[in-house]
N, CA, C and O atoms as CSV, one atom per row, in Angstrom:
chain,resi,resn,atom,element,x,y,z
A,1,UNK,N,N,90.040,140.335,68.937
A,1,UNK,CA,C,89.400,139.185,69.548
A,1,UNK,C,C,87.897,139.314,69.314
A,1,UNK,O,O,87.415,140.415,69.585
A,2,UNK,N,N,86.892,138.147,68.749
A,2,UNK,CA,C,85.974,138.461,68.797
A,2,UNK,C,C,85.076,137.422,69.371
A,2,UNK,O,O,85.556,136.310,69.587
A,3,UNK,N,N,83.350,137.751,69.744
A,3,UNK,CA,C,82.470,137.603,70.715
A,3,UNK,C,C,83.016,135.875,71.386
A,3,UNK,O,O,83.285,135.539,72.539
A,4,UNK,N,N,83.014,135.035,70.027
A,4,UNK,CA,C,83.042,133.638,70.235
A,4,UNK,C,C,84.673,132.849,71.106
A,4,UNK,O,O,84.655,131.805,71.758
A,5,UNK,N,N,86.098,133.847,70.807
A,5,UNK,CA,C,87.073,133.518,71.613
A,5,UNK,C,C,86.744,134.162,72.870
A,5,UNK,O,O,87.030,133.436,73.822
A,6,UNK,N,N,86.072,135.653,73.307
A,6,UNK,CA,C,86.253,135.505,74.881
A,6,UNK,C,C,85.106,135.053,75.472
A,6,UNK,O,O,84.999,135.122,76.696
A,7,UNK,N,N,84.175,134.573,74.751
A,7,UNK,CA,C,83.493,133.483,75.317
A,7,UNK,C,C,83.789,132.309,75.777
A,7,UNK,O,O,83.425,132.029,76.919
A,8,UNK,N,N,84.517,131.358,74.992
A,8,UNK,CA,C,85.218,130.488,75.190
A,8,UNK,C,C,86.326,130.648,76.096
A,8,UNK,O,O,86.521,129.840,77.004
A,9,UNK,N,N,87.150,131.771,75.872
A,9,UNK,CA,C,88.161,132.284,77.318
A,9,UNK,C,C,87.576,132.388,78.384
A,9,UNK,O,O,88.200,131.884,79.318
A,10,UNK,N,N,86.392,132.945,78.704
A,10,UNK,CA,C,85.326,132.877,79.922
A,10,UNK,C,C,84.736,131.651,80.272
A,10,UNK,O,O,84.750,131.380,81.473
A,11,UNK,N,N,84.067,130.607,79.268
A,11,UNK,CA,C,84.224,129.196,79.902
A,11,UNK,C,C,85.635,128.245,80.275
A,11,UNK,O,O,85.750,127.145,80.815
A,12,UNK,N,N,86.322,128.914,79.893
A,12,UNK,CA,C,87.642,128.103,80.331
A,12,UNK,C,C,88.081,128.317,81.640
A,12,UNK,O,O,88.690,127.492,82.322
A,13,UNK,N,N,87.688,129.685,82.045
A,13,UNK,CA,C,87.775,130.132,83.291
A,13,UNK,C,C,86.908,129.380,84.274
A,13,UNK,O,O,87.338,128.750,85.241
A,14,UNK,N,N,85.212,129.557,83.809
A,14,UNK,CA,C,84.663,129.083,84.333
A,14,UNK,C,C,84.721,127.290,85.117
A,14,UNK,O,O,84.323,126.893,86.212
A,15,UNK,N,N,85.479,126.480,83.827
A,15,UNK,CA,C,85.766,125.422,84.228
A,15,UNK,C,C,87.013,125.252,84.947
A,15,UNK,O,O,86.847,124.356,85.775
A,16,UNK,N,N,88.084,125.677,84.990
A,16,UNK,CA,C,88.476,126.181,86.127
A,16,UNK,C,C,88.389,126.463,87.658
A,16,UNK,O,O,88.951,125.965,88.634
A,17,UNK,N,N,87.560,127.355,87.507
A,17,UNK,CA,C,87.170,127.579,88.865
A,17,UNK,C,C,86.140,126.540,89.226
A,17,UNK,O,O,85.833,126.344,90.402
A,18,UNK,N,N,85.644,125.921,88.299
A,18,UNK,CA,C,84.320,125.054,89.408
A,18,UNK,C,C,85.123,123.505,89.683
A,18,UNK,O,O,84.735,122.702,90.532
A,19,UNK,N,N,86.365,123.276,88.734
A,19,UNK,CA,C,87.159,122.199,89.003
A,19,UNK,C,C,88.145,122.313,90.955
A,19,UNK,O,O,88.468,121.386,91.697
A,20,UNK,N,N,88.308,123.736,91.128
A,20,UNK,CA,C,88.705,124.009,92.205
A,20,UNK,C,C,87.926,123.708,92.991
A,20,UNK,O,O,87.932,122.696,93.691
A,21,UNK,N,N,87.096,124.632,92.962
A,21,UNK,CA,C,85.194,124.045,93.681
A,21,UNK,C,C,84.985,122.574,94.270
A,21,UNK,O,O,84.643,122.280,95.415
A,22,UNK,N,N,85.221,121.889,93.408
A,22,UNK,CA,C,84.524,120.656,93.405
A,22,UNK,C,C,85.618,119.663,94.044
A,22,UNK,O,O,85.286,118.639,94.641
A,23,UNK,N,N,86.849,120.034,93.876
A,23,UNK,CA,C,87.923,119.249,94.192
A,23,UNK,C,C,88.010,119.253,96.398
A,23,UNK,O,O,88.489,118.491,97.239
A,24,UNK,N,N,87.039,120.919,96.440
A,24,UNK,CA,C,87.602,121.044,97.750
A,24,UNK,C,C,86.155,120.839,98.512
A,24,UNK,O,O,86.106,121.405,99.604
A,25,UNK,N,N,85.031,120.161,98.140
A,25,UNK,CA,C,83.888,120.100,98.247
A,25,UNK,C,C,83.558,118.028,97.631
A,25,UNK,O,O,83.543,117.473,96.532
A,26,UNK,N,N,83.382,117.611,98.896
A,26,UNK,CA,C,83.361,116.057,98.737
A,26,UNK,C,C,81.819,115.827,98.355
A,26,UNK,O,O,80.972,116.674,98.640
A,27,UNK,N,N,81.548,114.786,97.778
A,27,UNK,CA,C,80.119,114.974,97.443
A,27,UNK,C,C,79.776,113.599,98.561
A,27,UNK,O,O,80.596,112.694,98.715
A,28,UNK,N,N,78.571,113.632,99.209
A,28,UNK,CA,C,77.821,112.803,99.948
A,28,UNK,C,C,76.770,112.342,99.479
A,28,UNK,O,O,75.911,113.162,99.155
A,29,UNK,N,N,76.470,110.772,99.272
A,29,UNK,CA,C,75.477,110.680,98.561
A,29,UNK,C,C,74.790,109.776,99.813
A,29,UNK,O,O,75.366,109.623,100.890
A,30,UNK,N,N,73.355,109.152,99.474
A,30,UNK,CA,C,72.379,108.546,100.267
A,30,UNK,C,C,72.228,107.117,99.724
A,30,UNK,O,O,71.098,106.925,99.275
A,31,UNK,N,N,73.069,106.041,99.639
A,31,UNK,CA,C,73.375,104.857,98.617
A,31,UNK,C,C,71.475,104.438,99.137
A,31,UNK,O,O,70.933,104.608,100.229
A,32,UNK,N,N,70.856,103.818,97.730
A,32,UNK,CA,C,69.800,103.596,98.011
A,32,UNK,C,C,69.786,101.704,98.366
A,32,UNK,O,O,70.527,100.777,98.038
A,33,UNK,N,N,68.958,101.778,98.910
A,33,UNK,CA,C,68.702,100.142,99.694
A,33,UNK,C,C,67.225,99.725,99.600
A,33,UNK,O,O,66.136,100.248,99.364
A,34,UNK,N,N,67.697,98.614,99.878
A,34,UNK,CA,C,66.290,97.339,99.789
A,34,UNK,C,C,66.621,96.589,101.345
A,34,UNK,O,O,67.669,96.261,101.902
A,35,UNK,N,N,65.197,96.505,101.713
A,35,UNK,CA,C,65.486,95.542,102.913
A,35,UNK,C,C,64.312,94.377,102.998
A,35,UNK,O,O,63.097,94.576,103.000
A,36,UNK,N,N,64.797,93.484,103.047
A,36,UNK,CA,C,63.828,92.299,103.292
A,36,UNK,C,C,64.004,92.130,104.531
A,36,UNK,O,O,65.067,92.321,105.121
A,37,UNK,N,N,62.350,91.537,105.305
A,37,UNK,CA,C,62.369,90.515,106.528
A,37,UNK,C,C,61.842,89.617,106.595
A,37,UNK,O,O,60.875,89.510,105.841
A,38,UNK,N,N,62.080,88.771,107.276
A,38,UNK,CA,C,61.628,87.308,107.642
A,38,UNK,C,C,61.645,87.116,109.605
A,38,UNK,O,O,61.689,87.861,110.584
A,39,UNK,N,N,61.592,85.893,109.365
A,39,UNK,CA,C,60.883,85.798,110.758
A,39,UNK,C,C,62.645,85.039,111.340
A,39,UNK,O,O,62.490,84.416,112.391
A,40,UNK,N,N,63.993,85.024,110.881
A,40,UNK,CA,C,64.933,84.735,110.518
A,40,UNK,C,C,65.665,86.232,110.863
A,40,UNK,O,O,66.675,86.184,111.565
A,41,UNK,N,N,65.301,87.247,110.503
A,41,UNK,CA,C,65.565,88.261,110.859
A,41,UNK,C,C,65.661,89.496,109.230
A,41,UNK,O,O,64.586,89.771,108.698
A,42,UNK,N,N,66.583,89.920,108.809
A,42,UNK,CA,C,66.257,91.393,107.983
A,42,UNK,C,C,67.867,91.128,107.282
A,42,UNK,O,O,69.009,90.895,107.678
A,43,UNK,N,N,67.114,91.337,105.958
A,43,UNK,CA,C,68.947,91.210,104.827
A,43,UNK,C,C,68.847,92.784,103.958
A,43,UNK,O,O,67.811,93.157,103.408
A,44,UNK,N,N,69.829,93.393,103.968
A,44,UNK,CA,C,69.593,94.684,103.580
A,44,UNK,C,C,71.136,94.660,102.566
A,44,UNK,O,O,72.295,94.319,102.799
A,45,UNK,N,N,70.478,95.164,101.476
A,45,UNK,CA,C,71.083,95.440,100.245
A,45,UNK,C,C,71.417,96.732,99.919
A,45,UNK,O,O,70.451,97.495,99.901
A,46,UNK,N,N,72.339,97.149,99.691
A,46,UNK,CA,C,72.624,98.429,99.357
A,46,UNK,C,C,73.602,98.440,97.893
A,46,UNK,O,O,74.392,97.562,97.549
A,47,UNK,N,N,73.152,100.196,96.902
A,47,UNK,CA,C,73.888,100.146,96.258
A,47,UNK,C,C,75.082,100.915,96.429
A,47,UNK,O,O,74.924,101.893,97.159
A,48,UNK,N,N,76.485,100.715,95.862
A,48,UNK,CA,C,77.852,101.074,96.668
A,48,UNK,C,C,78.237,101.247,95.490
A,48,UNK,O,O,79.210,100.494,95.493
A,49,UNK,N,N,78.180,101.924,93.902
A,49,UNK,CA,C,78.661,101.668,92.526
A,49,UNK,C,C,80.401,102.179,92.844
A,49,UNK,O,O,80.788,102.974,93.701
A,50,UNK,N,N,81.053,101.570,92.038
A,50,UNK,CA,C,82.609,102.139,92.569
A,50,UNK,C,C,82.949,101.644,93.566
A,50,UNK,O,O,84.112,101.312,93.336
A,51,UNK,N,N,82.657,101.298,94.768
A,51,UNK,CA,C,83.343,100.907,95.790
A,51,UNK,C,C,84.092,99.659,95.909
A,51,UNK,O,O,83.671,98.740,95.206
A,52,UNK,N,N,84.959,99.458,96.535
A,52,UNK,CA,C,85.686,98.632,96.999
A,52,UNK,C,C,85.839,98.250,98.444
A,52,UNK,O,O,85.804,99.050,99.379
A,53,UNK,N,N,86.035,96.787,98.551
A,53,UNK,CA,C,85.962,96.562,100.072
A,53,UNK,C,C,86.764,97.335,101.222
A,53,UNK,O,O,86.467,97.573,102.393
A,54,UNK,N,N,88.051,97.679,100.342
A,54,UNK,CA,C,89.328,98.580,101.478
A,54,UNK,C,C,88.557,99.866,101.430
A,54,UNK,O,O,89.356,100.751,101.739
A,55,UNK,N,N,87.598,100.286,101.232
A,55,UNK,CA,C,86.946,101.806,100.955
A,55,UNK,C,C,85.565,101.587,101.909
A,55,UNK,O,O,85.030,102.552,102.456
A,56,UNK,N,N,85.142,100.454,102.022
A,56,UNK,CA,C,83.933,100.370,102.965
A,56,UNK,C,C,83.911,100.236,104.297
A,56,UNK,O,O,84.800,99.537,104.783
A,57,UNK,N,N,82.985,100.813,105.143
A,57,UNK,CA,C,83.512,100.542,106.872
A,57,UNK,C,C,81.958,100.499,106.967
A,57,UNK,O,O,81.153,101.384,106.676
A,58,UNK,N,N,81.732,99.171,107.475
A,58,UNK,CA,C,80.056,99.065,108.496
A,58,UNK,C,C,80.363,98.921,109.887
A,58,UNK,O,O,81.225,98.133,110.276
A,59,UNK,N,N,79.694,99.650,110.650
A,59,UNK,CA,C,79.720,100.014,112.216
A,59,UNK,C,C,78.314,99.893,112.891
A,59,UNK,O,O,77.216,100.403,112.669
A,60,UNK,N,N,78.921,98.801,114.018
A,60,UNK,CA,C,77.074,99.150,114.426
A,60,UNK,C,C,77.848,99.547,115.890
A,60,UNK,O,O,79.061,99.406,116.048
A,61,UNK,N,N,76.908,100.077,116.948
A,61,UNK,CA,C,77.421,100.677,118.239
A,61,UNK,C,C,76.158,100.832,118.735
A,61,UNK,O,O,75.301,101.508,118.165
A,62,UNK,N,N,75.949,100.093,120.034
A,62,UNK,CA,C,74.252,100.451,120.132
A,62,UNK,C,C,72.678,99.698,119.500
A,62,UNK,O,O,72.226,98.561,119.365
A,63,UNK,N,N,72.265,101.007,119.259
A,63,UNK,CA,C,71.268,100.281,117.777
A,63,UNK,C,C,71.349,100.865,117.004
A,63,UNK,O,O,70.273,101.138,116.471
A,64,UNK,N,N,72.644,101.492,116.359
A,64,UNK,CA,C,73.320,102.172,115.065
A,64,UNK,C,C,73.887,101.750,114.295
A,64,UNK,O,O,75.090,101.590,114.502
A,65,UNK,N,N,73.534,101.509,113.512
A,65,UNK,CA,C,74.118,100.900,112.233
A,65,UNK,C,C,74.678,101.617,110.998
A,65,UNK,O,O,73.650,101.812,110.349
A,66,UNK,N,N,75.312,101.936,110.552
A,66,UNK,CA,C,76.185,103.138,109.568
A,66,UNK,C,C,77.252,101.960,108.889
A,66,UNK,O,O,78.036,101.106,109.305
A,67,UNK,N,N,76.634,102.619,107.237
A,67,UNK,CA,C,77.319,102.681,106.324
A,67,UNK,C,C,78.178,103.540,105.768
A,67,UNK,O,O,77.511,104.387,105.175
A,68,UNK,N,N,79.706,103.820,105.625
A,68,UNK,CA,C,80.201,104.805,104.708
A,68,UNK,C,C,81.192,103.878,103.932
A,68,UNK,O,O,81.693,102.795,104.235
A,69,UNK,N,N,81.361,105.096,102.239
A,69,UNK,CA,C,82.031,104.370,101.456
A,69,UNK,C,C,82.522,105.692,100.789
A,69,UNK,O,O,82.050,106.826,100.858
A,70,UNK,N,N,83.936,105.069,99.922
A,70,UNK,CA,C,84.434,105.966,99.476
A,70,UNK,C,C,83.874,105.534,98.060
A,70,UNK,O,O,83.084,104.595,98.160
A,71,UNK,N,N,84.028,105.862,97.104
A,71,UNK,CA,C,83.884,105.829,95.915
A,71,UNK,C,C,85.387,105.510,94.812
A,71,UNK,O,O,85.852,106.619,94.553
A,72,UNK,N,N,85.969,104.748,94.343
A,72,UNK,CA,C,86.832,104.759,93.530
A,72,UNK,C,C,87.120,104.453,91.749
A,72,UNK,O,O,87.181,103.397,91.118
A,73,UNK,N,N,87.286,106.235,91.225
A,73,UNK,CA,C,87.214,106.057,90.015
A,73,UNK,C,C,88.605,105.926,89.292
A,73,UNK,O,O,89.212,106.975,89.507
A,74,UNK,N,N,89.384,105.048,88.500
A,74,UNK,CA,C,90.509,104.715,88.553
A,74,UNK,C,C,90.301,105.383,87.000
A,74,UNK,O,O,89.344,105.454,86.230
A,75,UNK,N,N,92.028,105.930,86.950
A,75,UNK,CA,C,92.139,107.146,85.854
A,75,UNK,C,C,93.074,105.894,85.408
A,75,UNK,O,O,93.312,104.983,86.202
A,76,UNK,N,N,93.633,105.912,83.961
A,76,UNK,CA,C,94.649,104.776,83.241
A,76,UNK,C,C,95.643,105.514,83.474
A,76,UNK,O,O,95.361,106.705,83.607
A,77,UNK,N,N,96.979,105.169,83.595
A,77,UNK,CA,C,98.360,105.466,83.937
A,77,UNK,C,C,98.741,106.412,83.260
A,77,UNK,O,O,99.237,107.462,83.667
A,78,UNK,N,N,98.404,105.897,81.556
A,78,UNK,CA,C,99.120,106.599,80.378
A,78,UNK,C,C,98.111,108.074,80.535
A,78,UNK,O,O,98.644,109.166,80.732
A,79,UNK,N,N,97.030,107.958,80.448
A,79,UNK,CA,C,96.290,109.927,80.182
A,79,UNK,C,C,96.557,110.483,81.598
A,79,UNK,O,O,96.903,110.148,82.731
A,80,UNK,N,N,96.301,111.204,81.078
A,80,UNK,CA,C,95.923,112.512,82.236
A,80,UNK,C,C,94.667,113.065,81.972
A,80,UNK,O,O,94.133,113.186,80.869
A,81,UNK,N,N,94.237,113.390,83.062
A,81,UNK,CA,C,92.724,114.078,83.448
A,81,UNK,C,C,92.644,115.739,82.747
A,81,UNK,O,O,93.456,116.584,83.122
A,82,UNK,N,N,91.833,115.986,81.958
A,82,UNK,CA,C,92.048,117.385,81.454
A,82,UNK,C,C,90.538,118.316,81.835
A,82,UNK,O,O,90.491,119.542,81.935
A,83,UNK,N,N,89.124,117.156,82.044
A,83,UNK,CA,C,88.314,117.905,82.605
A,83,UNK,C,C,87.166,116.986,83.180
A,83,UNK,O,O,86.822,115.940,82.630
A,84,UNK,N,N,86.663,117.429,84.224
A,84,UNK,CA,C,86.228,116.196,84.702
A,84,UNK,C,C,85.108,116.720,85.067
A,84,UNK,O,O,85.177,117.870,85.500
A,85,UNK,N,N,83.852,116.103,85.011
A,85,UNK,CA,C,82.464,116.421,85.870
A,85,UNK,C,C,82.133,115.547,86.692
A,85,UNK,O,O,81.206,116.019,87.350
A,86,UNK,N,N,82.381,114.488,87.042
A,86,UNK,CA,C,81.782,113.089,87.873
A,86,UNK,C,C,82.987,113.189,88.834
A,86,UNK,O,O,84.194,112.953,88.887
A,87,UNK,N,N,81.815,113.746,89.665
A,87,UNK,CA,C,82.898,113.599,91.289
A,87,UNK,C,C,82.677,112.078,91.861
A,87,UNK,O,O,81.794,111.231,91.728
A,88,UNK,N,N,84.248,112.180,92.750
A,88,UNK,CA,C,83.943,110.485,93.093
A,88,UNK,C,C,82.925,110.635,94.529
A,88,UNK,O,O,83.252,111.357,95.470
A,89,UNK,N,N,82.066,110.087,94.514
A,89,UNK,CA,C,81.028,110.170,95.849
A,89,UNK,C,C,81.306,109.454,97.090
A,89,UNK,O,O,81.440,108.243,96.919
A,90,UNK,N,N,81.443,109.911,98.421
A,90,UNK,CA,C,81.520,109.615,99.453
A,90,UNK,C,C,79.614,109.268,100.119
A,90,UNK,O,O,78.671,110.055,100.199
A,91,UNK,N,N,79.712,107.621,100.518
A,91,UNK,CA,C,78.488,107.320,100.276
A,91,UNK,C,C,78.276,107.232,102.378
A,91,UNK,O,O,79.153,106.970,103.201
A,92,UNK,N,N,76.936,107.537,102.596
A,92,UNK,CA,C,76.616,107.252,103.968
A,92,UNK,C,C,75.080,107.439,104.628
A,92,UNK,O,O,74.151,108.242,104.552
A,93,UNK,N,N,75.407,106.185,105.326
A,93,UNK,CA,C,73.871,106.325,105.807
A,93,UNK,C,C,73.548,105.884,106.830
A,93,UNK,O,O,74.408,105.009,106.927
A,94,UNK,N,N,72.538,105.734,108.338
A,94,UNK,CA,C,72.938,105.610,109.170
A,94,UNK,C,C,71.275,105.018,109.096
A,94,UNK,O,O,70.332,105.542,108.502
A,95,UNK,N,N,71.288,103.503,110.075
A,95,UNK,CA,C,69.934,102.805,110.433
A,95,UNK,C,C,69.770,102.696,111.737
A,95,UNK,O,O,70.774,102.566,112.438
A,96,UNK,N,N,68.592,102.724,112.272
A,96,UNK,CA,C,68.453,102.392,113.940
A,96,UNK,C,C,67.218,101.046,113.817
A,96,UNK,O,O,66.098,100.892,113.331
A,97,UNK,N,N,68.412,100.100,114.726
A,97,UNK,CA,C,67.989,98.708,114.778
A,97,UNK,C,C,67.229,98.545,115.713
A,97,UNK,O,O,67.482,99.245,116.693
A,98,UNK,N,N,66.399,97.893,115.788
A,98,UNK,CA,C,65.601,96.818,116.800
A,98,UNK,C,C,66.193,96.244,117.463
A,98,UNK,O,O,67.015,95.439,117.027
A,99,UNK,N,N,65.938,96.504,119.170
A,99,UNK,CA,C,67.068,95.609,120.005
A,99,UNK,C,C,66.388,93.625,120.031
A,99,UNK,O,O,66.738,92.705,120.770
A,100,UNK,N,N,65.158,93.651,118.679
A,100,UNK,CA,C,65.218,92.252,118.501
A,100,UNK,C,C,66.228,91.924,117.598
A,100,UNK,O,O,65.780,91.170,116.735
A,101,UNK,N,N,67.926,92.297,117.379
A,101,UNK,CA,C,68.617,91.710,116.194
A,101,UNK,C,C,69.792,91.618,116.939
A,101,UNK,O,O,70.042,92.396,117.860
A,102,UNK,N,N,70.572,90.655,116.570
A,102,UNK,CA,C,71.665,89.797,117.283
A,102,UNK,C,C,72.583,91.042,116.321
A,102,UNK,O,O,72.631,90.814,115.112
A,103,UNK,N,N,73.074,91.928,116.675
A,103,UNK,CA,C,73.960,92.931,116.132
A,103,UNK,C,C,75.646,92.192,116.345
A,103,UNK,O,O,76.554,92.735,115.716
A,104,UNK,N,N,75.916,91.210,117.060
A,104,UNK,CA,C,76.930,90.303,116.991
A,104,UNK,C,C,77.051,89.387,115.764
A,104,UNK,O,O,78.189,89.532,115.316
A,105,UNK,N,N,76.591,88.808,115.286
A,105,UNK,CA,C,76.308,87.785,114.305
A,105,UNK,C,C,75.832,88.448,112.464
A,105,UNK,O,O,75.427,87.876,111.452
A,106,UNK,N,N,76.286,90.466,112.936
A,106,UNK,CA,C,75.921,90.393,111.405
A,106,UNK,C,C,76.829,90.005,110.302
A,106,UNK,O,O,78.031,89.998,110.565
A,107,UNK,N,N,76.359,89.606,108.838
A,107,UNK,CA,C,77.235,88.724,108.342
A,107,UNK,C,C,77.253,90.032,106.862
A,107,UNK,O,O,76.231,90.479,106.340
A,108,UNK,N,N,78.072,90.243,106.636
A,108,UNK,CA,C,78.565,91.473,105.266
A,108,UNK,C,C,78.894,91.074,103.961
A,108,UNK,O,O,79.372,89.940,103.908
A,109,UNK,N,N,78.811,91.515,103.165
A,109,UNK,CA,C,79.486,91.033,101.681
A,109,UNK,C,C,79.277,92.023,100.737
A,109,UNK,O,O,78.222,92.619,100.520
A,110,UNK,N,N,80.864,92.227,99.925
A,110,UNK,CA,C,80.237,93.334,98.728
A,110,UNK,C,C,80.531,92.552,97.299
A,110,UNK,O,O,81.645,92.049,97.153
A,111,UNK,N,N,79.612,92.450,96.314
A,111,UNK,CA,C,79.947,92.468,95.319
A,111,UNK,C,C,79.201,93.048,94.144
A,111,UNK,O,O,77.980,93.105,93.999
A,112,UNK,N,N,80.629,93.679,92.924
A,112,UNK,CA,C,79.495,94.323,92.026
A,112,UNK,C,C,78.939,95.294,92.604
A,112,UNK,O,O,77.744,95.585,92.565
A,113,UNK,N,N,80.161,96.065,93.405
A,113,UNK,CA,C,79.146,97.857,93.621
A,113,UNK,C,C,77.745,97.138,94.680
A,113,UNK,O,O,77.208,98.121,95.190
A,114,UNK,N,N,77.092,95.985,95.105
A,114,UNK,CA,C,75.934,95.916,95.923
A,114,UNK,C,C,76.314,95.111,96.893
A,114,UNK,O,O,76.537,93.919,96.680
A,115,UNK,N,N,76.484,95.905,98.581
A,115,UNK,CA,C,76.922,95.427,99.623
A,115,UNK,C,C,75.610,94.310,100.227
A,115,UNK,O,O,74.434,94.573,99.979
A,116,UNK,N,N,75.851,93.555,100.714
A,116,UNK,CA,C,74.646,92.901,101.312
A,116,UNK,C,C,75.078,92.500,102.519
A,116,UNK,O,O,76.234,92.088,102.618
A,117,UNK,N,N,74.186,92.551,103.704
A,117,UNK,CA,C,74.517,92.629,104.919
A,117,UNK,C,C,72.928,92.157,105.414
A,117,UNK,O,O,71.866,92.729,105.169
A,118,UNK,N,N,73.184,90.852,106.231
A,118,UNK,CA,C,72.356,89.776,107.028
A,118,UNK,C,C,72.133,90.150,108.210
A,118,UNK,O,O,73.124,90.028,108.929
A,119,UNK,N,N,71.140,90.600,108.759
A,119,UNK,CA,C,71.430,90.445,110.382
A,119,UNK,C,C,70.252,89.763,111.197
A,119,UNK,O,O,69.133,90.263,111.079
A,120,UNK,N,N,70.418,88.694,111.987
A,120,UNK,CA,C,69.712,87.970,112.289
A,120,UNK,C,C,68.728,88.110,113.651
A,120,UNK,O,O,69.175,88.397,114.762
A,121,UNK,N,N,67.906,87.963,113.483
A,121,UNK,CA,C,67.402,88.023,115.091
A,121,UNK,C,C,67.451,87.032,116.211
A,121,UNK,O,O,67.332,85.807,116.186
A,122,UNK,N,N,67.674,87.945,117.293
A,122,UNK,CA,C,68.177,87.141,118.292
A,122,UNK,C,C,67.200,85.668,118.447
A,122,UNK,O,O,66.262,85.556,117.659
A,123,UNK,N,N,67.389,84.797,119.248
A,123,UNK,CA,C,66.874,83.447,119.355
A,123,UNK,C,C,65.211,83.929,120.090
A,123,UNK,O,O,64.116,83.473,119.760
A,124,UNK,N,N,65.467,84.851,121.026
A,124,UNK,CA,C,64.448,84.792,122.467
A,124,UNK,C,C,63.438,85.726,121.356
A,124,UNK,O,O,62.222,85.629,121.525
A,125,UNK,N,N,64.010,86.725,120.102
A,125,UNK,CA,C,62.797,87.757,119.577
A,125,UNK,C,C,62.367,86.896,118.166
A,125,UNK,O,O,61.711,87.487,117.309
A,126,UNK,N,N,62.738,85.580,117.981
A,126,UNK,CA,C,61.906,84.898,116.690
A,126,UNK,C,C,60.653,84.443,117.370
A,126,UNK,O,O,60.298,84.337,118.544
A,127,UNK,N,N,60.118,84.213,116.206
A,127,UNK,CA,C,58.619,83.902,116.400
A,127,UNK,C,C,58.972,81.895,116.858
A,127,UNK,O,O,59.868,81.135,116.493
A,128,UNK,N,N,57.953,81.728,117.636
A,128,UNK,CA,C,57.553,80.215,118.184
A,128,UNK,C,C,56.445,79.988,118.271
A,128,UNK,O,O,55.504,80.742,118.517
A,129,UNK,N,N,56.494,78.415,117.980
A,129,UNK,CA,C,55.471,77.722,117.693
A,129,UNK,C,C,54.702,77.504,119.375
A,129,UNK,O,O,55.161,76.395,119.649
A,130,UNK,N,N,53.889,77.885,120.524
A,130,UNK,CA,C,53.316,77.541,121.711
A,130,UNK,C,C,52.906,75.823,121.422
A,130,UNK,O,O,52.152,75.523,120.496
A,131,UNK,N,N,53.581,74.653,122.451
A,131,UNK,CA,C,53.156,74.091,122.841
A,131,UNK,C,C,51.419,73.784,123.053
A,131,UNK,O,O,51.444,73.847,124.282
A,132,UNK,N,N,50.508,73.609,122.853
A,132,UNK,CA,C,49.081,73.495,124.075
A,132,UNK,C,C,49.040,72.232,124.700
A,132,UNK,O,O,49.271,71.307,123.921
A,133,UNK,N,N,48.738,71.796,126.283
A,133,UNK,CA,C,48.944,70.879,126.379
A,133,UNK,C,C,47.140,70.230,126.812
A,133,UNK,O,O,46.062,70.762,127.077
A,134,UNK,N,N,47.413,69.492,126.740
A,134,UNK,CA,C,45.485,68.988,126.782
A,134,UNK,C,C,45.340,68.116,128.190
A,134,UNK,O,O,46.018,67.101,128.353
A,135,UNK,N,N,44.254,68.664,129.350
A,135,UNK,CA,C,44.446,68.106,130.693
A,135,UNK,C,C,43.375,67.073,131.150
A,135,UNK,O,O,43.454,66.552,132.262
């Protein structure tokens, strides 16, 4: 046997063992976001690549707001998987709201991997126009 087969026998191992690794080790990622406001209230965009709606759960409780998502990478029927580096990512992130936002009335949507989620502010915390009255 020489230098270049138990080298290669030693990365085979190696991939191996880090496929075990990785299989028993979920990866968590920080999905990155955009948030706009208005005087209407705050629309927040997030990216979710892979996800699917049966894989997403938004929760608010409080003034907590949490995103998690699973990630789904779909293998074709006919192959089989022989080595893989791209773990599927378990996505999450957690916001603390302003008790100016109607946390009843938020409105959700995913498409294209980018969730978008509306939440409006309550009636009594928008901005108004004062009356003046002249005496």
């Amino acid at each position: 046997m020489n230098d270049t087969t138990q080298l290669t026998q030693r990365e085979q191992g190696a991939v191996t063992r880090d496929e075990r690794e990785g299989a028993a080790r979920p990866v968590t990622v920080v999905p990155a976001v955009d948030i706009f406001e208005d005087s209407q209230g705050i629309t927040l965009w997030a990216d979710l690549p892979g996800v699917t709606k049966d894989k997403l759960e938004v929760n608010v409780h409080d003034s907590s707001l949490s995103i998690e998502a699973q990630a789904v990478v779909p293998t074709p029927q006919d192959l089989r998987l022989q080595y893989a580096e791209v773990r599927v990512p378990h996505f999450a992130r957690t916001f603390t709201l302003s008790p100016d936002f109607d946390t009843s009335r938020i409105d959700a949507s995913l498409k294209d991997g980018v969730m978008k989620l509306s939440i409006p502010r309550r009636e009594e915390a928008r901005p108004r126009r004062i009356e003046i009255k002249a005496s």
